[in-house]
C-alpha beads as a LAMMPS data file, in Angstrom:
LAMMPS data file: protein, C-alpha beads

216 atoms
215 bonds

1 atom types
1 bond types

-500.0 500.0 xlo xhi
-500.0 500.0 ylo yhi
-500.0 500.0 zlo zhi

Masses

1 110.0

Atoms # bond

1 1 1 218.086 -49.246 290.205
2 1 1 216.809 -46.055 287.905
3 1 1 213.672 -46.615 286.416
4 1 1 212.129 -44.834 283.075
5 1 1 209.033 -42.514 283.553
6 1 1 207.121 -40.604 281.327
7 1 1 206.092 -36.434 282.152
8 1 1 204.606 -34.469 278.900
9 1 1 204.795 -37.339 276.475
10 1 1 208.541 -37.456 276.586
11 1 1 211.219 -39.261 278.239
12 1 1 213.004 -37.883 281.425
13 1 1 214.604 -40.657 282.549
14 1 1 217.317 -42.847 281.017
15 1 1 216.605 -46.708 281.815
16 1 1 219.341 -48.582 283.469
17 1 1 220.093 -52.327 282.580
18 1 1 221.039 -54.370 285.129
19 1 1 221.999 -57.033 282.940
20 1 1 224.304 -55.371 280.556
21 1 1 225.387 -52.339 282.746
22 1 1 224.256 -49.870 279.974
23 1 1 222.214 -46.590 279.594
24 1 1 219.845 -46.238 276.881
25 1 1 218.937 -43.693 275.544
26 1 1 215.114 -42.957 274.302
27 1 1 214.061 -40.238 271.691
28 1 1 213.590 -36.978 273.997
29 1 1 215.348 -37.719 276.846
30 1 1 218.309 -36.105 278.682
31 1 1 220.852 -37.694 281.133
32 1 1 221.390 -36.137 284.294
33 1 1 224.547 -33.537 283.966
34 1 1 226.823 -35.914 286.297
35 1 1 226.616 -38.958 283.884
36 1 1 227.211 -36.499 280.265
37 1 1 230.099 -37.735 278.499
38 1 1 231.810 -36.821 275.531
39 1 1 230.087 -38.834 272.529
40 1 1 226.674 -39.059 274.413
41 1 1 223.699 -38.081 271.740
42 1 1 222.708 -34.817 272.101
43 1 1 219.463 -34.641 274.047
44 1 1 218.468 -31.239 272.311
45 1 1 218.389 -33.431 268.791
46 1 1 216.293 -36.009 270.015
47 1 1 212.542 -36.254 268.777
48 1 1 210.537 -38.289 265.949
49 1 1 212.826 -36.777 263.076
50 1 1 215.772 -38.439 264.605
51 1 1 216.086 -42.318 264.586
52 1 1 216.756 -43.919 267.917
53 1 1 220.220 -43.912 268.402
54 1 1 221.761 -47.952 268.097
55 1 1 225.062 -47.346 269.336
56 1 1 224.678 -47.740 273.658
57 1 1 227.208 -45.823 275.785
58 1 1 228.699 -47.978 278.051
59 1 1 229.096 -46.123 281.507
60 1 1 231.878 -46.638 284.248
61 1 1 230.380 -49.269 286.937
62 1 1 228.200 -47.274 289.902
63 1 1 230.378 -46.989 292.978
64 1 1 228.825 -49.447 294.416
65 1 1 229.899 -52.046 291.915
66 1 1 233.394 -51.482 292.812
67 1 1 232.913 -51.489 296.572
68 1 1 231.451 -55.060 295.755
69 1 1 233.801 -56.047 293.696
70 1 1 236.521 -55.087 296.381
71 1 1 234.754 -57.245 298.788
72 1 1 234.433 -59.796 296.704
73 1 1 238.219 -59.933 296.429
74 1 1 238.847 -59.495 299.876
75 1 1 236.352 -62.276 301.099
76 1 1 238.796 -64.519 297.972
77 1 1 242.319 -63.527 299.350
78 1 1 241.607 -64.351 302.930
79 1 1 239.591 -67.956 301.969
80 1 1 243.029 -68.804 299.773
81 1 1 245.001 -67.642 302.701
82 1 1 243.165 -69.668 305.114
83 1 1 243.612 -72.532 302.602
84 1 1 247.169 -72.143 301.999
85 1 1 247.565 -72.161 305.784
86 1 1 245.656 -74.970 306.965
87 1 1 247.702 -77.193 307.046
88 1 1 247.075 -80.974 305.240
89 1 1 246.076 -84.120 307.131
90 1 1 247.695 -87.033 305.369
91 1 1 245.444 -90.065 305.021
92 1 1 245.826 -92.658 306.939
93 1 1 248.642 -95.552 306.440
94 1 1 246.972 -98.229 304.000
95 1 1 248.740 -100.576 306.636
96 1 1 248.871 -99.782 310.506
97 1 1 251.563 -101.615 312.749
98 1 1 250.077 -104.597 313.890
99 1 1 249.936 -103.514 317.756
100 1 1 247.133 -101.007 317.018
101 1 1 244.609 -103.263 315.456
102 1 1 242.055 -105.270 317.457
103 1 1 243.182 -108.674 318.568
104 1 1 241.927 -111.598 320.183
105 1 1 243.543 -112.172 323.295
106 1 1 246.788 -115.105 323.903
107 1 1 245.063 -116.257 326.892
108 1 1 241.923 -117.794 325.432
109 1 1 243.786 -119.399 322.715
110 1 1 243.521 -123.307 322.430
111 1 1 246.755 -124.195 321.602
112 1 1 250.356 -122.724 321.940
113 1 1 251.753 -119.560 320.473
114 1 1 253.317 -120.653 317.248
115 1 1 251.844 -123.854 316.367
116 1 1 249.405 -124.162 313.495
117 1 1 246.190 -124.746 315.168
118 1 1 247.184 -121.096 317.247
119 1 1 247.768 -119.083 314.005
120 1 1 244.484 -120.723 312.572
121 1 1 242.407 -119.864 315.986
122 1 1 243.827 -116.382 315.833
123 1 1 243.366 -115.916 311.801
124 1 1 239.756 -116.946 312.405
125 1 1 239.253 -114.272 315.186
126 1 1 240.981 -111.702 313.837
127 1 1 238.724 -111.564 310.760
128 1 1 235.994 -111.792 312.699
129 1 1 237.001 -108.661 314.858
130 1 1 237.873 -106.645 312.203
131 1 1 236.003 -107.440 309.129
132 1 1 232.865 -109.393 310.381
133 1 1 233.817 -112.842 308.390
134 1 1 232.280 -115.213 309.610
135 1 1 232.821 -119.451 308.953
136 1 1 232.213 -119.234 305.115
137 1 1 235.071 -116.901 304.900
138 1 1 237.384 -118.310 306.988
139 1 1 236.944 -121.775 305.029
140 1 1 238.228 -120.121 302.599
141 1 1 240.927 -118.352 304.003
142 1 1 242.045 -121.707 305.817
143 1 1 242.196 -123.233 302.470
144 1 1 244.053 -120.443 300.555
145 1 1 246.711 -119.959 302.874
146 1 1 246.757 -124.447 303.375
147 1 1 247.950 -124.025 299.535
148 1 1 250.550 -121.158 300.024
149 1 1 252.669 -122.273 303.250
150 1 1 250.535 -124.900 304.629
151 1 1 250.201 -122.435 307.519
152 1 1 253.381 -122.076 308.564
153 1 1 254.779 -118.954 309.661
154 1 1 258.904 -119.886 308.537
155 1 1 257.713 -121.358 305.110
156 1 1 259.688 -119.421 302.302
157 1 1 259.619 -120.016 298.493
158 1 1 263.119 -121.010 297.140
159 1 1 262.465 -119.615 293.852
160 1 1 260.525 -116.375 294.865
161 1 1 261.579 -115.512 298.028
162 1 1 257.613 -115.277 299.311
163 1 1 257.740 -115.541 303.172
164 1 1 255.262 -116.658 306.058
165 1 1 251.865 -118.033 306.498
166 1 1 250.154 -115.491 303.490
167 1 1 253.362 -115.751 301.301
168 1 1 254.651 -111.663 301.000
169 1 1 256.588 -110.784 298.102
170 1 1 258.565 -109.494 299.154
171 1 1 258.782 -110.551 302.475
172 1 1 259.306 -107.130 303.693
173 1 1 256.159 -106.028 303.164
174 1 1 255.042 -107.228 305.940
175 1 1 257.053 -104.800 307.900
176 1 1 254.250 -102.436 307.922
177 1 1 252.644 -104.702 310.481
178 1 1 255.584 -105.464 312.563
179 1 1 259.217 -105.422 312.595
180 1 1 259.130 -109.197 313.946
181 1 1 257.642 -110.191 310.253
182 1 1 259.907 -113.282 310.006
183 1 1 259.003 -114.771 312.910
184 1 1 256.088 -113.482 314.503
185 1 1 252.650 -115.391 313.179
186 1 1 250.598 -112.589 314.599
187 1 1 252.289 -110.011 312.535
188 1 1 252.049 -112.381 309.236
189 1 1 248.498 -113.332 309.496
190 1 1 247.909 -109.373 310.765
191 1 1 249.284 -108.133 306.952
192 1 1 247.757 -111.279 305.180
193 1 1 244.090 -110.602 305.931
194 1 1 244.616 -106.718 305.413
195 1 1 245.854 -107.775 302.034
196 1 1 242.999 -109.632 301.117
197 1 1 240.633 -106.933 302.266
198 1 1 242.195 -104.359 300.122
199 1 1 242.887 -106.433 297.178
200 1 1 239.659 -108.882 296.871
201 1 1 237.552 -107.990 299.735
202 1 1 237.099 -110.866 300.832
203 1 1 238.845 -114.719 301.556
204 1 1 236.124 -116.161 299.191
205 1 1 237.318 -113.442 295.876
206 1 1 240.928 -114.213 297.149
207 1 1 240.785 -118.023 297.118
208 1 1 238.340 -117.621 293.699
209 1 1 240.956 -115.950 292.255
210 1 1 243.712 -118.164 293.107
211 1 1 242.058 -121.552 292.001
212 1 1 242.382 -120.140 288.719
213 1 1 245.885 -118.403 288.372
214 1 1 247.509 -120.381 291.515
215 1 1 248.616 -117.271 292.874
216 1 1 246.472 -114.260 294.584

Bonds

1 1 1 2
2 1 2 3
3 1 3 4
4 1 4 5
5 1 5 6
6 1 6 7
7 1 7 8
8 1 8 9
9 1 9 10
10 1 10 11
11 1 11 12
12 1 12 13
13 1 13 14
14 1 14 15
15 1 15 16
16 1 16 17
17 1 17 18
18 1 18 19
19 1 19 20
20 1 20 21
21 1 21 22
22 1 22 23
23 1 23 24
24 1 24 25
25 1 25 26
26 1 26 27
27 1 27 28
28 1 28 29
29 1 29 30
30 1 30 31
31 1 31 32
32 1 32 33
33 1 33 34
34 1 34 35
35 1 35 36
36 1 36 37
37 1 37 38
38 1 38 39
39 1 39 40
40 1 40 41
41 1 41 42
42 1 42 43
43 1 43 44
44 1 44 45
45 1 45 46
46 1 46 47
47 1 47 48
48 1 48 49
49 1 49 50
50 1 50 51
51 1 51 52
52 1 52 53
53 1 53 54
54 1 54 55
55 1 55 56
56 1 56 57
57 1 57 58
58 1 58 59
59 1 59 60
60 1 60 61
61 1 61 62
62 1 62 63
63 1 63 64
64 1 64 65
65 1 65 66
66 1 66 67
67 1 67 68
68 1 68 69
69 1 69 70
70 1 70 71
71 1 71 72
72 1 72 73
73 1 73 74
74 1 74 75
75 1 75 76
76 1 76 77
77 1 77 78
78 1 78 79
79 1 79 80
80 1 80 81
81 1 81 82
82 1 82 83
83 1 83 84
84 1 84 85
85 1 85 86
86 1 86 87
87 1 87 88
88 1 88 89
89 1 89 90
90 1 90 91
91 1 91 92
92 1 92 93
93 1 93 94
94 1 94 95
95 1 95 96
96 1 96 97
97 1 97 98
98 1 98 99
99 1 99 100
100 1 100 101
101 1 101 102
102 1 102 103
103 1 103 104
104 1 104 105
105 1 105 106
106 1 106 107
107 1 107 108
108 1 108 109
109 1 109 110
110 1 110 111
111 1 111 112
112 1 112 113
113 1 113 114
114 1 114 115
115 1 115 116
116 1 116 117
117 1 117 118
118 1 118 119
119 1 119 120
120 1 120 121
121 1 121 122
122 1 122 123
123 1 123 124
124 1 124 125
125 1 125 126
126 1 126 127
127 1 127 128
128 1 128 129
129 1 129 130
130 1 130 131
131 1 131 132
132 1 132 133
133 1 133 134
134 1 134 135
135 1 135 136
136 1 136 137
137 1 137 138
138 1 138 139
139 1 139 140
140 1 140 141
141 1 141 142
142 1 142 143
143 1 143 144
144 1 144 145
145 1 145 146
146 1 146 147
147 1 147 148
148 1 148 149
149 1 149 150
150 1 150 151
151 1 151 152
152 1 152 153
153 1 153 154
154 1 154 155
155 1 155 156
156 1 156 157
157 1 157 158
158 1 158 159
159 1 159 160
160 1 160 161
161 1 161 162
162 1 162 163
163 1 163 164
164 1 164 165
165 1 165 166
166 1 166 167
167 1 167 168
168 1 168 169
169 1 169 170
170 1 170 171
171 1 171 172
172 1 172 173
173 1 173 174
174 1 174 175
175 1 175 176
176 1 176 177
177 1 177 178
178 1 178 179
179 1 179 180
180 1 180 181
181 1 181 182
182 1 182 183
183 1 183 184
184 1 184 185
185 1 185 186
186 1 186 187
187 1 187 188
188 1 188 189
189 1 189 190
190 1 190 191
191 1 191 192
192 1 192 193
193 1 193 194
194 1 194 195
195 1 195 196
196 1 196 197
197 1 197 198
198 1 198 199
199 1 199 200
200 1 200 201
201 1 201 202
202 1 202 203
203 1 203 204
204 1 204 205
205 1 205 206
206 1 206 207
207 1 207 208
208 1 208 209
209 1 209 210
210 1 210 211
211 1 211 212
212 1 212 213
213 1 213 214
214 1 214 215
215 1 215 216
């Protein structure tokens, strides 16, 4: 950065701006030879009889503006380069097949695959695994879904076409979680209790909201 000085009582220095890139000129001084141009007020006028000049010559940007500048651009084209090429990660499926999520194992269930007291024992665990609801919750659950199919994984509305133990509509929804939908429990109860995460939360919301529209 120039800075203004003062030799003899007059100005030999010109004052540089940073802020709005302009020289000034003072009454008496001169402007080096390389920075002269056409317009500039005549240094050989200057002194008290002369005002100070109002109009402020705006000067081409120092070299070293534009070498900034260029790296500035530079540093830009690459980062949208690298952006453009990176390539995207797309979230993750709202609804993973069923044969990735944590389940409780067949071989500690009470009762046989299929039945209603096995969907109920595995309904109970799953949530448990996966979300951390405990007895209050699955009350709840055991009740909403008691209302819906009475637990039973082949129950199908006649008028609606809503299918399995949580009732999809349609029933192919539950495909996300198994291509054995229709007749696979596991898969049913898998979707249900995803559902109800991801639309209430929780069993208690779900079965509060159903008690008063008779639906969830």
């Amino acid at each position: 950065m120039i800075s203004s000085g003062r030799e003899g009582g007059g100005w030999k220095h010109p004052v540089w701006d940073p802020d709005r890139a302009v020289w000034e000129r003072h009454n008496g001084s001169d402007l080096p030879p390389g920075l002269r141009r056409r317009g500039a007020y005549p240094a050989d006028r200057a002194g008290p009889r002369w005002p100070r000049p109002r109009v402020r010559e705006r000067l081409d940007p120092a070299p070293e503006y534009w070498v900034g500048m260029s790296v500035r651009r530079l540093a830009i084209a690459f980062t949208s380069a690298a952006l453009v090429a990176t390539p995207v990660v797309a979230p993750m499926a709202a609804h993973a097949d069923s044969r990735d999520l944590p389940r409780p194992s067949r071989s500690e269930a009470p009762a046989r695959f299929g039945t209603v007291a096995y969907s109920q024992w595995y309904a109970k665990q799953a949530a448990a695994i996966r979300y951390g609801w405990g007895s209050r919750q699955f009350r709840a659950l055991k009740t909403l879904w008691f209302h819906e199919s009475s637990w039973n994984h082949k129950a199908v509305n006649p008028s609606s076409g809503a299918w399995g133990i949580p009732q999809s509509l349609p029933a192919r929804k539950m495909r996300t979680h198994g291509k054995d939908y229709r007749t696979n429990p596991e898969t049913q109860i898998d979707w249900g209790l995803d559902y109800i995460k991801e639309r209430y939360g929780s069993p208690v919301k779900a079965w509060a909201f159903w008690q008063r529209h008779h639906w969830y």
